[in-house]
Residue, then its C-alpha position, 0 to 999 in steps of 0.5 A: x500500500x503507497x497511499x497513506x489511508x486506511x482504516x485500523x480494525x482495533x479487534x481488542x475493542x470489537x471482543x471487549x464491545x462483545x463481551x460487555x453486551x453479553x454481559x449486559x444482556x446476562x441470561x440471552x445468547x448473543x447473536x452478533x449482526x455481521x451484514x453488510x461486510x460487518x457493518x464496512x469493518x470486514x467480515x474476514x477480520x470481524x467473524x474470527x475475532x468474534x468466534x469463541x464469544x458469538x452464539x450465532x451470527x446474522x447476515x442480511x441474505x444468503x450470499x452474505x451467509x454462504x460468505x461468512x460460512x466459508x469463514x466460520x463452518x460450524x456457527x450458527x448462521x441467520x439469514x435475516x430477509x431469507x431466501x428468495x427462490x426454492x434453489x436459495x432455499x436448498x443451497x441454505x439447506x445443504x450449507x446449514x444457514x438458518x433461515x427466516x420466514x418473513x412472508x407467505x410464499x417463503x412459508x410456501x417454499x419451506x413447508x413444500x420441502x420434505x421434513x427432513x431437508x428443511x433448514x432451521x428457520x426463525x419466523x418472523x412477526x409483524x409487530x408494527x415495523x411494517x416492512x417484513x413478517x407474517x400476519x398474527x393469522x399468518x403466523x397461527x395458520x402456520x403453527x396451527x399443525x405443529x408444522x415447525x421445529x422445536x428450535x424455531x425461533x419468533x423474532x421481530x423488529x423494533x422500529x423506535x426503541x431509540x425514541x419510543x419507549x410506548x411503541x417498543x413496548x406495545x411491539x414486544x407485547x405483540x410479540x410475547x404473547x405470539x410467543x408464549x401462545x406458540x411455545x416458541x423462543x423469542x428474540x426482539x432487542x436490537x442495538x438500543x434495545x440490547x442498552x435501554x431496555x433489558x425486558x426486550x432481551x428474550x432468549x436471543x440479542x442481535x446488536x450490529x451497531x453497538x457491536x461495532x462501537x457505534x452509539x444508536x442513542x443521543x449520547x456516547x454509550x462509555x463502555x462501548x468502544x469505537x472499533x474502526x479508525x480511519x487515519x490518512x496523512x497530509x499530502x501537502x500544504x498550501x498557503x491562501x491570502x484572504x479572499x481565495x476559495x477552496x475546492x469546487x464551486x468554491x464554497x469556503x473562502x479565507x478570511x484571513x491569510x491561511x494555511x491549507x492541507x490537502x488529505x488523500x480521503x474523499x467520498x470515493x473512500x467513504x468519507x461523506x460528499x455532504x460533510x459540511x466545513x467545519x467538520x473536524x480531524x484530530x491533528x497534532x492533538x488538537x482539532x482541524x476543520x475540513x474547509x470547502x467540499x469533500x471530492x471524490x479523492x481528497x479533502x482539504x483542512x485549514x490548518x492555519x492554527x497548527x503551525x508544525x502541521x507539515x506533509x507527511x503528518x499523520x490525521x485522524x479522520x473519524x475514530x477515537x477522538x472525532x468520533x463517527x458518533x459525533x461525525x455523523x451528528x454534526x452532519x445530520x448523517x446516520x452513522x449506521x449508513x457512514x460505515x455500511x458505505x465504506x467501499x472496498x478501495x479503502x483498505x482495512x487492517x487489524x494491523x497498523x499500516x501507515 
């Protein structure tokens, strides 16, 4: 690697984010959320890291599955949005993903196996989220003949339970009483539920955010700690006399004579197009600003109040002192979406590379 950006996998805080999530959750297995390349971290460095404190992993849909199988051959494996034609069905079968039901024609697909190459399968109940599970009526039809596993599990999901403690509670009623009907394992609690409400935590937690460090909440929950930073250097520095403007379409002029370096990090390595000037960077243990637009592969900062900063110097972009959390919420972003869109031209690495 010659390009001085990368992001730094720190595994120690991803084991310890973990362990004091299931210690938090005390008495429920932990089913960590790996989907979307876990989250922008990289499946191949998160899954092993996470194998012997993991009771089970989630992914979004089979190929994501096959992928983690291929990492991890004997974990427990949840297709969240399950399959979507009778072929995905099998391959989930022959490589022992467990499954979701979330709709009327997947319940089709699965009952028209034969009982004994069914995979495992966790049923999915609408309780007020209103995008994937079954009726209550879908769900009685299909338990009516005891056509599940003993190990089935009736999950849902939150839609509030950062914001709404009402509505949470009314999911998790609906939920429960499904459950408790059906003689069925339950799980509900997401990121903010596995932190502000331990009544949802049921048999089975799946935290992703949290997992990763990242704070679904107002406010920085302390005993998480952030698992990706992403570092790059200064490539070079110029000076500005009053007046001049910085990057396209000129949208940051100096109002004074000012020093400018120029970051080799843009938008096409994750870093948003619409962060606003002002966002900061740790530099030289102290704050800089990002001053005019993020291009697709670079960035500028004043560092006018940083007289030492030179090229070659290295900068925190987002991490342990500006962190995604406050990244995001500076900038009416979603940190949840900042670290799913990191693509694969930034280089990850448990390792320290610059």
């Amino acid at each position: 690697m010659t390009r001085p950006t990368f992001a730094y996998i720190d595994i120690e805080a991803l084991r310890a984010n973990a362990l004091w999530l299931k210690q938090h959750c005390l008495g429920s297995k932990l089913m960590c959320v790996v989907k979307a390349d876990a989250y922008g971290h990289d499946l191949k460095l998160i899954a092993p890291a996470l194998s012997n404190i993991a009771d089970g992993f989630a992914v979004a849909h089979c190929t994501e599955g096959l992928e983690l199988r291929a990492i991890n051959p004997t974990a427990p494996i949840l297709v969240l949005e399950g399959t979507f034609d009778a072929a995905e069905l099998n391959a989930a079968y022959q490589h022992d993903l467990t499954v979701a039901l979330t709709n009327t024609w997947q319940v089709r697909d699965y009952l028209a196996r034969p009982l004994d190459q069914r995979p495992t399968v966790w049923v999915k109940v609408d309780t007020g989220m209103h995008r994937l599970g079954l009726s209550e009526t879908e769900l009685n039809a299909l338990c009516r003949d005891n056509r599940l596993p003993q190990d089935t599990v009736l999950f849902t999901h939150f839609s509030d339970a950062d914001t709404d403690a009402e509505k949470t509670a009314l999911q998790l009623a609906r939920l429960t009483r499904l459950g408790e009907r059906h003689k069925l394992m339950m799980s509900a609690a997401n990121s903010p539920a596995c932190l502000m409400h331990p009544n949802t935590h049921l048999d089975w937690v799946r935290p992703g955010y949290s997992l990763y460090g990242g704070s679904p909440l107002a406010h920085i929950e302390d005993n998480l700690r952030p698992v990706m930073s992403v570092y790059t250097r200064i490539h070079s520095i110029r000076s500005l006399p009053v007046g001049e403007c910085v990057g396209y379409g000129s949208t940051w002029c100096a109002e004074r004579a000012s020093k400018i370096a120029t970051l080799p990090i843009g938008y096409a390595d994750g870093y948003p197009r619409s962060i606003k000037s002002g966002t900061k960077v740790w530099l030289h243990n102290q704050f800089a600003p990002v001053v005019g637009r993020v291009s697709m592969d670079l960035l500028t900062i004043d560092v006018t109040d940083i007289p030492a900063a030179k090229a070659g110097d290295l900068v925190e972009v987002w991490g342990q002192h500006m962190t995604l959390h406050a990244l995001a919420n500076h900038n009416e972003l979603s940190g949840y979406e900042i670290m799913a869109r990191i693509p694969k031209r930034l280089p990850r690495s448990s390792d320290w590379l610059l």
